[in-house]
C-alpha positions in Angstrom: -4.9 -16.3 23.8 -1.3 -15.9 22.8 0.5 -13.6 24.4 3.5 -12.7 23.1 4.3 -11.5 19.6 5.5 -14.4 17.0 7.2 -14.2 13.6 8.8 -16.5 11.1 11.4 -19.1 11.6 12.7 -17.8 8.2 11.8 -16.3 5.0 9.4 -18.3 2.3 9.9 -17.1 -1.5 6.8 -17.4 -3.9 6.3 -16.8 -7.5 3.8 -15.9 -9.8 1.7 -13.3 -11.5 -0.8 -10.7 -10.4 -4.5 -11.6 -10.7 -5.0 -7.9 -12.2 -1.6 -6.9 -13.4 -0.7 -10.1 -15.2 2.9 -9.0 -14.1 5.3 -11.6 -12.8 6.1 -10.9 -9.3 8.9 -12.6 -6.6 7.5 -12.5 -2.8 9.7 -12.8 -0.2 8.2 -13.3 3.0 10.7 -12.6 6.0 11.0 -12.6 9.9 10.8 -8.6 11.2 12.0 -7.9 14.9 9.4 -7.1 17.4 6.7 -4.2 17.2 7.5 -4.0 13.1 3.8 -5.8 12.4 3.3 -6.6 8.8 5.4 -3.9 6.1 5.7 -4.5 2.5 8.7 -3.6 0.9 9.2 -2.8 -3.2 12.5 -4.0 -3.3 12.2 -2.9 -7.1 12.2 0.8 -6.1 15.0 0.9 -3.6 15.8 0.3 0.3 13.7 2.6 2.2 10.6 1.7 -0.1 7.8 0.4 2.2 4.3 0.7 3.3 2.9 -0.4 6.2 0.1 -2.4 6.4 -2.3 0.0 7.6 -5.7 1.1 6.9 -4.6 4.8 6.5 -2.5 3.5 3.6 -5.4 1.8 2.0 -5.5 4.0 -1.9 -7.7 1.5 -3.7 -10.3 -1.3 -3.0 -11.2 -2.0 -6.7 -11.4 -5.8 -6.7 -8.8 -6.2 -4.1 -7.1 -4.1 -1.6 -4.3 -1.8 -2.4 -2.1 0.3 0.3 0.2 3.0 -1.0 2.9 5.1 0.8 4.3 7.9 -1.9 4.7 6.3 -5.1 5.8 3.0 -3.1 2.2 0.6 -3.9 1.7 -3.2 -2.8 -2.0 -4.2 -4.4 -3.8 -7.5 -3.9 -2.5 -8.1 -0.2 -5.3 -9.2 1.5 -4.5 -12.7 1.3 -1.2 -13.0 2.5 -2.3 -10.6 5.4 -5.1 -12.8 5.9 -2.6 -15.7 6.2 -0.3 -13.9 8.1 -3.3 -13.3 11.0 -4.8 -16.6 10.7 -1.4 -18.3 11.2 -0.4 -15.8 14.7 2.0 -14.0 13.0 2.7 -10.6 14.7 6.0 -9.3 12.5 6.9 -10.0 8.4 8.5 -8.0 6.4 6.7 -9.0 2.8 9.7 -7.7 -0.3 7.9 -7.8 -3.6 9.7 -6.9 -7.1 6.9 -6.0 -8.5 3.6 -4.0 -7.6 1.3 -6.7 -7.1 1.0 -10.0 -4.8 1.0 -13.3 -7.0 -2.2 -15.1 -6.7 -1.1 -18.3 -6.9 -4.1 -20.7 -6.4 -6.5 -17.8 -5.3 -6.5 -18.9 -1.8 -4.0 -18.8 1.1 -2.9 -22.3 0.8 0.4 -21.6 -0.6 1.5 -19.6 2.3 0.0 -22.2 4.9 2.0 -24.9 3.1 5.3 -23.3 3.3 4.8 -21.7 7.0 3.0 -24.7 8.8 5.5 -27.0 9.0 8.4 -24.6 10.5 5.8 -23.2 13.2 6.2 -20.0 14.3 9.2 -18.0 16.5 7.8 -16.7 19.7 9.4 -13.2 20.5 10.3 -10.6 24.1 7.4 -8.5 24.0 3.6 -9.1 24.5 1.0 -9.1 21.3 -0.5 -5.6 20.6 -4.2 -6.1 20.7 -6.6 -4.0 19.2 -9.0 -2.9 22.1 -12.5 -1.0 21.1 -14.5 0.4 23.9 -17.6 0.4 21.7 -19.3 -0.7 18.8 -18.0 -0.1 15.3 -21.2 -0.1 12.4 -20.6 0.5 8.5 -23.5 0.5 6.3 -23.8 0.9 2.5 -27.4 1.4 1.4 -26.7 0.8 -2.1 -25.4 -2.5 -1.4 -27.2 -3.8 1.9 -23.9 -4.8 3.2 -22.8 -4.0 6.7 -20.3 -4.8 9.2 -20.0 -4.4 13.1 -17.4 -5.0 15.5 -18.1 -5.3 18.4 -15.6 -5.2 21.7 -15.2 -8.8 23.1 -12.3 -10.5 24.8 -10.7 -12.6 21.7 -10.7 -12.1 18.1 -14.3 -13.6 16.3 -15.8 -13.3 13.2 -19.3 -14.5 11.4 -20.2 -13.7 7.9 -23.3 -14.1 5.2 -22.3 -13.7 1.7 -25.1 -13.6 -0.4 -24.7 -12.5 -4.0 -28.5 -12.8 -5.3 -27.1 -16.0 -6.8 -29.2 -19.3 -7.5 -25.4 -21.5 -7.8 -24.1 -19.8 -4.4 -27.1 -19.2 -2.4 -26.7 -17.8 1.1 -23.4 -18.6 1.8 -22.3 -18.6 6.3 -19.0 -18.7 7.5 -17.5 -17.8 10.7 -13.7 -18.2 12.3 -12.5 -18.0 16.2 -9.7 -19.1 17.8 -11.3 -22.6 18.0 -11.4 -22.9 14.3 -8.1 -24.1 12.6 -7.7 -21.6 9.8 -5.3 -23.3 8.1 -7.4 -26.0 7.0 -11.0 -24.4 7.2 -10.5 -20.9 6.0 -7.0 -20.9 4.5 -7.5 -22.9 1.6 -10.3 -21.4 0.4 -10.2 -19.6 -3.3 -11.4 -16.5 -4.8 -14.1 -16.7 -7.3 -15.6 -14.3 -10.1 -18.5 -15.0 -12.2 -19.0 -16.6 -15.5 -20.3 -13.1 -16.8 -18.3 -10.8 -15.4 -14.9 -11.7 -16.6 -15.1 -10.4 -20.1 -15.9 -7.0 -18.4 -12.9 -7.0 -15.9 -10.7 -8.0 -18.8 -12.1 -4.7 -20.7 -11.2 -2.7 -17.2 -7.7 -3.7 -17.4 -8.3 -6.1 -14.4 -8.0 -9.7 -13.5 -5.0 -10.0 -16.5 -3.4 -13.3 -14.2 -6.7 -14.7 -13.9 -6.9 -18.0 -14.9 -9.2 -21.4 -14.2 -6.4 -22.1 -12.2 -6.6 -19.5 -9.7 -10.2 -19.1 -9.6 -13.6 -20.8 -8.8 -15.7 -19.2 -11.7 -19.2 -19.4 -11.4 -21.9 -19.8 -14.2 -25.1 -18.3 -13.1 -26.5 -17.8 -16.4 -26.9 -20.1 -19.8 -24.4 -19.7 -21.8 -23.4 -20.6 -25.2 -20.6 -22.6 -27.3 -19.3 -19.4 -28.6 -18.9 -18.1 -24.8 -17.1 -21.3 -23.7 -14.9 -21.0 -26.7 -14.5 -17.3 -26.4 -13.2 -17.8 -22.7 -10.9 -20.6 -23.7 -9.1 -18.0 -25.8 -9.3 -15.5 -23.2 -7.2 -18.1 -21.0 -5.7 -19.3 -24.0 -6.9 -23.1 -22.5 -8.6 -25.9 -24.0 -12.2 -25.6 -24.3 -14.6 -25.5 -21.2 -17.6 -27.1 -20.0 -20.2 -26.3 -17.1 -21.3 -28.6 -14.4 -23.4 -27.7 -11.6 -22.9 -24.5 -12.0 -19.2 -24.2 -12.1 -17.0 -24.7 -15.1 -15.7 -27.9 -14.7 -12.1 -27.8 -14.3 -12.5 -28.0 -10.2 -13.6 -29.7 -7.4 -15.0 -27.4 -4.6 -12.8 -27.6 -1.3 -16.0 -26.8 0.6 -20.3 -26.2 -0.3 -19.8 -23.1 1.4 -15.9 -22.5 -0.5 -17.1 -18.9 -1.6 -18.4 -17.7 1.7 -15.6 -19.1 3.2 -13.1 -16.9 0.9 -14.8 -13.9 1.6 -14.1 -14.7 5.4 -10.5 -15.0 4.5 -10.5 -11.1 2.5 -12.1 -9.8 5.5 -9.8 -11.2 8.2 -7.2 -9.9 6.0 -8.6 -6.5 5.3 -9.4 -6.5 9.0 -5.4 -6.6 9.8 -5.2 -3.4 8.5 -6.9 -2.1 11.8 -3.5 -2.5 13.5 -3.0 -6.0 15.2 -5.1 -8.5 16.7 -9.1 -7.3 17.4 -10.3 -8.1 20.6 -13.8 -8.3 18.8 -16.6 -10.1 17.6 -16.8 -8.6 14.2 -20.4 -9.4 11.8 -20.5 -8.8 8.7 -23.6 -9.0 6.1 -22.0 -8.5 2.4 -19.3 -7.7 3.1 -16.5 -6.3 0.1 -12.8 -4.5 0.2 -13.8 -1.4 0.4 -16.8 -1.6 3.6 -13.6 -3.7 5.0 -11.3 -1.5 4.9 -13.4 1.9 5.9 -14.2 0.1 8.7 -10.3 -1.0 9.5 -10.1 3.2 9.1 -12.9 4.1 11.6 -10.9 1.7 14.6 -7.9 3.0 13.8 -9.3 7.2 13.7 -11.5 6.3 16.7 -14.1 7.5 15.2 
């Protein structure tokens, strides 16, 4: 495994809007010295206005993971975090201008394009592992999802994603240091279904989402007056369904969806500190079992 802490070879700007905000948002990712892991800055509130990237500073998981320091907020981060571990990267400082991280295409692509080809900067002091001397189990019986971690000598993960849903199906994925991330986890986009988005737009959430951003799922008939309603929703031309999906994409993977949800938890997972030395499970898995579970390593509970 690597041994030493790495960070950029030099900062990456990205713009776009918030999947839930709408809002416009600049992203700066930058190098950070040694020991800083990952902080986010609001450079819109001042100098001193950061939160670090840790699971005590998680203050929502409500369709995406938010941490919070004061009034200082940085939501939607899991996917840049999840970039972040899946490329090696020990230290960033991530400046936003605006609450929310953009979406961009819904996966972690972006990032992977820009970083990839500069490689990494290898730094004077040794990664900071995250060592567990015993198992870690979250359950929530309403949901039937679960997650373990488990102590082991290098980072692993396996995951089922199953949603009840006759498109998606039972959905594996699983990621170790033998898997490149960047091409079999990293690229992989969020996804919402067909019948939920009218409901998240009446809670004030997903105001960026777009078909551009997201693989949306039909699991349900629907109608002309649906497709049309959700064309004026995204204010694009009208839709169409095939296979399942509405038709404005090609899936990256059969298994895309499972795969994304692999990318949120390693992500989420971050938040435990650093690197786990663990094989982590994880049956169902959502922001908020993630994160609770991120908060249990880091209490020792």
């Amino acid at each position: 495994m690597q041994k030493n802490q790495q960070t950029l070879k030099k900062s990456y700007t990205f713009e776009g809007k918030g999947l839930h905000t709408g809002r416009p948002v600049k992203m700066v990712v930058c190098p950070a010295p040694e020991n800083t892991g990952i902080r986010f800055k609001r450079v819109d509130l001042g100098e001193d206005a950061y939160v670090d990237a840790l699971a005590e500073n998680v203050s929502s998981t409500a369709r995406s993971t938010t941490i919070s320091n004061g009034e200082v907020s940085a939501a939607t981060i899991e996917h840049i975090m999840s970039a972040l571990t899946g490329l090696g990267v020990d230290n960033a400082v991530v400046e936003l201008n605006n609450v929310e991280v953009p979406i961009l295409d819904g996966s972690a692509k972006p990032y992977i394009d820009a970083i990839c080809p500069d490689g990494l900067v290898s730094q004077n002091a040794p990664r900071k592992y995250v060592e567990i001397d015993k198992e870690y189990v979250i359950k929530d019986e309403k949901t039937g999802s679960e997650v373990r971690v488990i102590p082991a000598d290098e980072p692993s993960f396996e995951l089922t994603a199953d949603f009840n849903s006759k498109v998606l199906g039972v959905q594996k994925a699983e990621w170790n240091l033998n898997i490149d991330y960047a091409k079999e986890i990293g690229v992989c986009r969020t996804f919402v279904f067909f019948h939920e988005i009218e409901f998240l737009f009446a809670n004030n959430l997903i105001k960026g989402g777009d078909v551009d951003n997201a693989i949306v799922i039909v699991e349900h008939p629907v109608t002309e007056e649906q497709l049309d309603r959700m064309s004026t929703l995204f204010n694009i031309p009208k839709l169409s369904v095939k296979d399942g999906y509405l038709s404005n994409l090609v899936l990256r993977f059969p298994n895309e969806c499972g795969r994304h949800k692999l990318l949120d938890l390693i992500g989420d997972l971050r938040l435990a500190g650093g690197y786990l030395k663990a094989k982590v499970v994880a049956y169902k898995p959502g922001h908020t079992i993630n994160t609770n579970i991120a908060k249990m390593i880091r209490s020792n509970e």
